[in-house]
Each structure stands twice: as C-alpha cells, then as structure tokens.
C-alpha positions as CSV (number, residue, x, y, z in Angstrom):
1,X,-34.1,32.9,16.8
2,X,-36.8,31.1,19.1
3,X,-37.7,27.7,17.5
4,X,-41.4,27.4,16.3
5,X,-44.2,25.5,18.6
6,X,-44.7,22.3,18.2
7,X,-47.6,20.0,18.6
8,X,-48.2,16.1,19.5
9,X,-49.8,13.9,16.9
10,X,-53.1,11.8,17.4
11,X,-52.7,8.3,19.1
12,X,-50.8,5.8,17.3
13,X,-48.7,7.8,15.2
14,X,-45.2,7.0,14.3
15,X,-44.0,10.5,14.8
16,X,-43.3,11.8,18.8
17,X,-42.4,15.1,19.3
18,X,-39.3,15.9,22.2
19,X,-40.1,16.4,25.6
20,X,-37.9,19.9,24.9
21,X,-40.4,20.6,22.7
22,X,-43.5,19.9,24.6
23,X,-42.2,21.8,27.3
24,X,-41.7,24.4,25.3
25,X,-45.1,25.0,24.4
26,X,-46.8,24.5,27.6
27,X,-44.8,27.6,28.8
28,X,-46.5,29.7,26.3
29,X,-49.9,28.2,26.5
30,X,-51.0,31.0,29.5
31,X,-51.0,33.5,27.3
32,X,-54.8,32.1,25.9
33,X,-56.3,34.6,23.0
34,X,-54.5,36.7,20.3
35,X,-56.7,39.2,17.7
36,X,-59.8,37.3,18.8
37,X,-58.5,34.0,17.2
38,X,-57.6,31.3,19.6
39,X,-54.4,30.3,19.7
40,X,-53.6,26.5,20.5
41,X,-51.9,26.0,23.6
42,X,-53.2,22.3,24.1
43,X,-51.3,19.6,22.4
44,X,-53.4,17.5,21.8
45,X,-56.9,19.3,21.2
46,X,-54.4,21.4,18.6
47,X,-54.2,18.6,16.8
48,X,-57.5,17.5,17.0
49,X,-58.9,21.0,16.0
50,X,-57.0,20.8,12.5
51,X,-58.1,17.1,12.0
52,X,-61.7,18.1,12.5
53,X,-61.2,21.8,10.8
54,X,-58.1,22.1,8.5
55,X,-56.5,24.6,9.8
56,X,-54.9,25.8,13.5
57,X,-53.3,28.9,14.6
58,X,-49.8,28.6,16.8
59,X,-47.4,30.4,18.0
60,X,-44.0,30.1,16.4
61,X,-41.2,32.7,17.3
62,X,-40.8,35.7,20.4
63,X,-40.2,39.7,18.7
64,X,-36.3,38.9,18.6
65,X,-37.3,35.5,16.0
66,X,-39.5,38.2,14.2
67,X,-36.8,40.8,13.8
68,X,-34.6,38.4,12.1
69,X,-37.4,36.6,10.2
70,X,-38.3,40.2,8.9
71,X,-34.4,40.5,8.3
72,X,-33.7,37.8,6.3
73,X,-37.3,38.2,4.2
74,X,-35.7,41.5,3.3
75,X,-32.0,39.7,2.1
76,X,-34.2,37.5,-0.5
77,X,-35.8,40.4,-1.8
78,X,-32.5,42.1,-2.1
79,X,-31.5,39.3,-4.9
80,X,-31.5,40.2,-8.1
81,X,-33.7,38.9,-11.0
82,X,-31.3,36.7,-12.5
83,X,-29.9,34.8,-9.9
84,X,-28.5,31.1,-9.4
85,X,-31.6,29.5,-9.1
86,X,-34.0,31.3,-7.0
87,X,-36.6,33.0,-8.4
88,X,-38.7,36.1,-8.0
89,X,-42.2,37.4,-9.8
90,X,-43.6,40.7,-10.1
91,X,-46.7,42.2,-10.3
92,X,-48.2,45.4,-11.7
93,X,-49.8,47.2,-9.0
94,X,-51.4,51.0,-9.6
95,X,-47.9,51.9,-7.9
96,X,-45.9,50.1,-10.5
97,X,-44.7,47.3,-10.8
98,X,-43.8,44.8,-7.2
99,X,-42.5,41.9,-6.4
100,X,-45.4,39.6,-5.2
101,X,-43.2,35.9,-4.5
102,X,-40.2,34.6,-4.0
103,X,-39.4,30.8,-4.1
104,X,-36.7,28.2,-4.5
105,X,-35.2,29.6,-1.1
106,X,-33.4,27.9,1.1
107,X,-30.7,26.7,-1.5
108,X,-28.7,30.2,-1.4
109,X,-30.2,31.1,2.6
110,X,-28.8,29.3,5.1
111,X,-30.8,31.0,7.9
112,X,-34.1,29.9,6.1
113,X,-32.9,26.4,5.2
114,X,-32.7,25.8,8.8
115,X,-36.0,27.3,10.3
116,X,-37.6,25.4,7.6
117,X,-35.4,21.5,7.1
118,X,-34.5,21.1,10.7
119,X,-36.0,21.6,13.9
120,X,-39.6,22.6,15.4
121,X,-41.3,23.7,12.3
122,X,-40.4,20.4,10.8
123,X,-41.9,18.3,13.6
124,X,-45.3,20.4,14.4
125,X,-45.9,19.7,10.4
126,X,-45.0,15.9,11.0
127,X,-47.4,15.9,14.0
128,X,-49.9,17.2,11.8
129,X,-49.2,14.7,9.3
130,X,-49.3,11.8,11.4
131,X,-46.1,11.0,10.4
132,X,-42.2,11.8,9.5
133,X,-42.1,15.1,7.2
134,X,-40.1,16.6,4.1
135,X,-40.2,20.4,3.0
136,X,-41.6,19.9,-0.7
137,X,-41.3,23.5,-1.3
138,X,-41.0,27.5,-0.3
139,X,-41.8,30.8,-0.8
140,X,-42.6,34.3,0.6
141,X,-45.4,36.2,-0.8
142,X,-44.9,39.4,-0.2
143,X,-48.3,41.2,-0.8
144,X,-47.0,44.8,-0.7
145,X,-49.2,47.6,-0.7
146,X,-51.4,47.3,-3.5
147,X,-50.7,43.8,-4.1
148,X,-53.4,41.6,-5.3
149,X,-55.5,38.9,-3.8
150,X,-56.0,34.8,-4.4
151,X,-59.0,33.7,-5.8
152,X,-60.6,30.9,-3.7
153,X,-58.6,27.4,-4.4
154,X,-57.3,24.2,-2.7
155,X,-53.2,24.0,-2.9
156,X,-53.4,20.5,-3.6
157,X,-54.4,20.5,-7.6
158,X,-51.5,22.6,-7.7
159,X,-49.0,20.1,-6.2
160,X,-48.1,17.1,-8.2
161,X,-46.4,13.7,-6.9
162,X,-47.4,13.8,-3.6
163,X,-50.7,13.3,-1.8
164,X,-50.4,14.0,1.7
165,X,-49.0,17.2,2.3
166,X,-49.9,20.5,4.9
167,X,-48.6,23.9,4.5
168,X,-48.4,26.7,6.7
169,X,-48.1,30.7,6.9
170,X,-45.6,32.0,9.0
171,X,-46.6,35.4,9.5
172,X,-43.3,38.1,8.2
173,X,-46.1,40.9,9.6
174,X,-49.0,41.0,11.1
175,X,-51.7,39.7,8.6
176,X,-55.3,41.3,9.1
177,X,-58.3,42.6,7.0
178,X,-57.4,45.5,5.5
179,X,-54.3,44.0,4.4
180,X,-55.5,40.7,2.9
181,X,-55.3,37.8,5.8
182,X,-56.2,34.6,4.7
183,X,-59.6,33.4,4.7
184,X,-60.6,29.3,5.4
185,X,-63.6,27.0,5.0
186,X,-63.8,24.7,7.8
187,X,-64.5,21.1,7.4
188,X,-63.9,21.5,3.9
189,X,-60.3,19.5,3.5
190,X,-61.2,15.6,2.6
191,X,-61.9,16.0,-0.9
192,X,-60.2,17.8,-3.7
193,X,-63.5,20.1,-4.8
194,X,-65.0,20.5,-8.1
195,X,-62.6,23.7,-10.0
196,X,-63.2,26.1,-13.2
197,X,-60.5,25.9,-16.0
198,X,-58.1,27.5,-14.3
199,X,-58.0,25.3,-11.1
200,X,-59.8,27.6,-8.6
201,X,-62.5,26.4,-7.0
202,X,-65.9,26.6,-8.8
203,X,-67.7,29.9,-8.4
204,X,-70.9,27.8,-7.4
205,X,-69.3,26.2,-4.4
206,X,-67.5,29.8,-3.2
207,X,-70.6,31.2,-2.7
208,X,-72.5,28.7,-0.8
209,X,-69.4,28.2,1.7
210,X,-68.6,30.6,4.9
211,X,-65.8,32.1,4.8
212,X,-63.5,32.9,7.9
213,X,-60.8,35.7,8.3
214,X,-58.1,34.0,10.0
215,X,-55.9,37.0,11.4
216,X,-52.4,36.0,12.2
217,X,-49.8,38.4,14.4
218,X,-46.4,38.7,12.9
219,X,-44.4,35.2,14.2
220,X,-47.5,33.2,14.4
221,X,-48.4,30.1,12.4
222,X,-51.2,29.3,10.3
223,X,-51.0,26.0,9.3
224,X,-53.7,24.2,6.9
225,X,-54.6,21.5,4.8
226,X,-53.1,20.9,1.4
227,X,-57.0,20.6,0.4
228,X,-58.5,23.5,3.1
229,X,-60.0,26.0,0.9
230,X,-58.5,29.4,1.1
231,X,-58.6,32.5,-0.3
232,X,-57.5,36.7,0.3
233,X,-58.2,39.7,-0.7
234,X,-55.9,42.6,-1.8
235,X,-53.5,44.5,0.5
236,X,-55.1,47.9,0.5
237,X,-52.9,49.3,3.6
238,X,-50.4,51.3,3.6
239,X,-48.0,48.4,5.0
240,X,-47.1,45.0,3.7
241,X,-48.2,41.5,4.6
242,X,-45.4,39.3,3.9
243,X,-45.9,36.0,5.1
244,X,-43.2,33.1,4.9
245,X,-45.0,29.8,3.0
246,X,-43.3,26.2,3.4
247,X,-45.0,23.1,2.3
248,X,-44.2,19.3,4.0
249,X,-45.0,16.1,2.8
250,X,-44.7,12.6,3.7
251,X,-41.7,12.1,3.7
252,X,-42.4,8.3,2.9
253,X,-43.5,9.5,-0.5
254,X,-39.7,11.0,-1.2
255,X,-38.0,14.1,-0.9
256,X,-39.6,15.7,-4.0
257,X,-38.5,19.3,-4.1
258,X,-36.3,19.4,-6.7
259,X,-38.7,17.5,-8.8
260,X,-41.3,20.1,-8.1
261,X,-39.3,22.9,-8.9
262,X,-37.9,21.1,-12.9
263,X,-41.5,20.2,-12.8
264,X,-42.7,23.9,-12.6
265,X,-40.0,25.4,-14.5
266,X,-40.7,22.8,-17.3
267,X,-44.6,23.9,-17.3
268,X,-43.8,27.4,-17.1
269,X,-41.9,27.4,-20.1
270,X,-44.3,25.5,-22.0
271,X,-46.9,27.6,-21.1
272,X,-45.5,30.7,-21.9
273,X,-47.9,32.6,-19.7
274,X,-51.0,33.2,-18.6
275,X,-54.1,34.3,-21.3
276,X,-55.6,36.5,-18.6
277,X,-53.2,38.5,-17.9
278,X,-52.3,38.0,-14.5
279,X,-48.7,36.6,-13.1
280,X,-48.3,33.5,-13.2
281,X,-46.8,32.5,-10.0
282,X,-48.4,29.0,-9.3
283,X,-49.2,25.7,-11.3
284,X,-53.0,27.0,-11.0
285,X,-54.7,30.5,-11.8
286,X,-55.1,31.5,-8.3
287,X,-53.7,34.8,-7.8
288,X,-55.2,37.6,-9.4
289,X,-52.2,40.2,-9.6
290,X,-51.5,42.1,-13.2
291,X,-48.7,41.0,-15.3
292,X,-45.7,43.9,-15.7
C-alpha cells in the first residue's frame, strides 16, 4: 500500500515531517483539482488552509492502496457480532437491517493498525496538530445504501480526556451527494458551539451557517477539526460510502485509547439506549439511523 501524504507544520513547531515524505508529496502536487475540490499540494499553505478553515482535502493512497483499503474494510465487516473486542452496530434501513460502524479496530487488524499507528498518516495529523500525535480512536462507517445521515455536531463534546485532537476521513469509496459526503462550516472550529440535549449543534445556529459539500474520491483524506462542524445526509445510491475514521491527539496528553473505549462501553451500558430510537453508535445523538 502507498503511504498517505503528508504535510509540514506552521513555524516553530516541534514536529518535522521526513524529507521522504515531503518529497513524496511534491511529486503528486501536478496533478492540481479533483471533483471541483482543491486538493492541497502545497505544504505549507495546506497547513495554513485548515488553521484558517478546519478542514483540508489530501491525497492519501494510488488505486492499488485503495484496492487493499477496500479489502481489508470488507475483512472487518466479515467479523462476527460477538467478537474479541471489536465491535459492530447496525441499523434498520427500509432494506433491513445494516451494519452502519465498526470500531475498536486495529487490535485484531494488523494491516489497519499500521496505516493508522505508524507512518504518514500519523505525521500529516501531527503536522496538523502542531505537535507529536496518538490515535485516540477508529472506526469505519459504512453508510450502505439506505444508510442514514448525521445530524450537524462538533466531535469534540463527544470526546472526553483530551482537548486537542483532529480526525480525518479516509475515503473506502468515493464520497459525493447523492451518497451523503460530508458537509463543513468554515471558520467555525475555535469554540465548542452552543448544543440541544442530545449534543448536536443547536438548530438555531445550523441554520444561520453555510454549509459546504466536501466531495472526497476513494483514497483521499478529509481531515478536520475535532470542533469543525459537520454534518451528512443519507446514502440514497445504489452504492456504498464507506469511509475509514481515525482520531489523533496530543500525544502529550497520553495515549488514551483504551480509556476511551472502557469509557464508552461503561456509558453505553448505563445508558441502555437511546429514547429516540435511533442507534446509538457515539457518546452524542448525532447519527440519525433506526434501531433494529
């Protein structure tokens, strides 16, 4: 598998990507526009453009790094229900029921513990930071066809112990419209925003942002903000949108993963549910799928 694109931090940070790596990326950066979304192919101004926008679109593996990607998503949906550890949710869609997410990963995939622990990806989210990065945690959402939408929230109230943490989408298939891409709010990732009782953004606020459809190629990178708001709509292709979802943090705030996950696990079971009916799949209500 190609390694993912990596970018170089702002002046004065700690973190300095290899030369390998900066090579790397200038020999793609020809290549210019992709589905009428620019694609960074300058370091720097890369790094600027999330800074200033919370969010930037990059390249991240060739069609043989996608093959395998798309190979190994399919392995972790192979597992069954009651596994070691991992775990999977489902969602009722008019098709029956789905899976919609699978997370706690890269424990029982070696293949996906490496794209995601060593490497590239690790450093283009530590130049983002500023500084050295940890994967806090992973998933895939797999958004078949008919799969539901996410109602407009920031990841952050969803994220406890850390504070300074970027995720990113690693596009399985080619995310776009009709199949629910992601949609941003620029500027919008300093503050953590004002939320209803579920944790989604308040209603008020959605409608007075503007929204962009950020349409990502299969093996290109969206990476945003733990704070960027974001939202998507429902799959209603005849094709899937998987996408690939790790989550960095500081590293100087600890390698928290496995408190996150006893953390979740503990709330799920105290919880017992959702009251609206939908899966619960996150520490907020933000995705609107139907429970099975």
């Amino acid at each position: 598998m190609q390694a993912p694109l990596t970018l170089t931090p702002r002046a004065g940070s700690s973190f300095v990507p290899s030369a390998a790596l900066r090579s790397q990326w200038d020999r793609v950066g020809a290549r210019g526009q992709t589905w009428g979304m620019s694609i960074a192919d300058d370091l720097d101004a890369g790094v600027a453009h999330f800074r200033e926008t919370g969010w930037l679109l990059t390249r991240t593996l060739d069609p043989t790094g996608v093959a395998e990607l798309q190979e190994w998503v399919d392995e972790v949906a192979s597992w069954p229900d009651d596994g070691a550890g991992w775990m999977h949710h489902r969602e009722l869609t008019d098709d029956g029921p789905k899976l919609c997410r699978s997370e706690n990963i890269i424990p029982f995939h070696a293949g996906l513990r490496d794209l995601l622990t060593t490497g590239p990806l690790l450093d283009t989210d530590s130049a983002l930071l500023g500084q050295q990065a940890v994967l806090y945690k992973e998933k895939v959402n797999y958004k078949l066809a008919g799969g539901a939408g996410y109602a407009p929230h920031q990841d952050a109230p969803a994220y406890p112990f850390i504070a300074s943490h970027v995720s990113c989408m690693v596009a399985v298939d080619d995310a776009t419209l009709e199949n629910g891409c992601l949609e941003v709010v620029e500027g919008m990732h300093h503050d953590v925003l004002a939320m209803d009782d579920g944790g989604c953004i308040a209603p008020d606020l959605v409608a007075s942002y503007e929204w962009k459809a950020v349409e990502v190629p299969a093996g290109s990178t969206l990476w945003f903000h733990s704070r960027t708001p974001h939202r998507s709509g429902p799959n209603e292709s005849g094709v899937p949108r998987r996408a690939l979802y790790p989550t960095y943090n500081a590293l100087a705030e600890g390698d928290l993963r496995a408190d996150y996950y006893a953390e979740k696990l503990a709330r799920f079971t105290a919880e017992g549910g959702r009251a609206d009916g939908k899966v619960q799949v996150s520490l907020i209500n933000d995705f609107q799928g139907r429970s099975v």
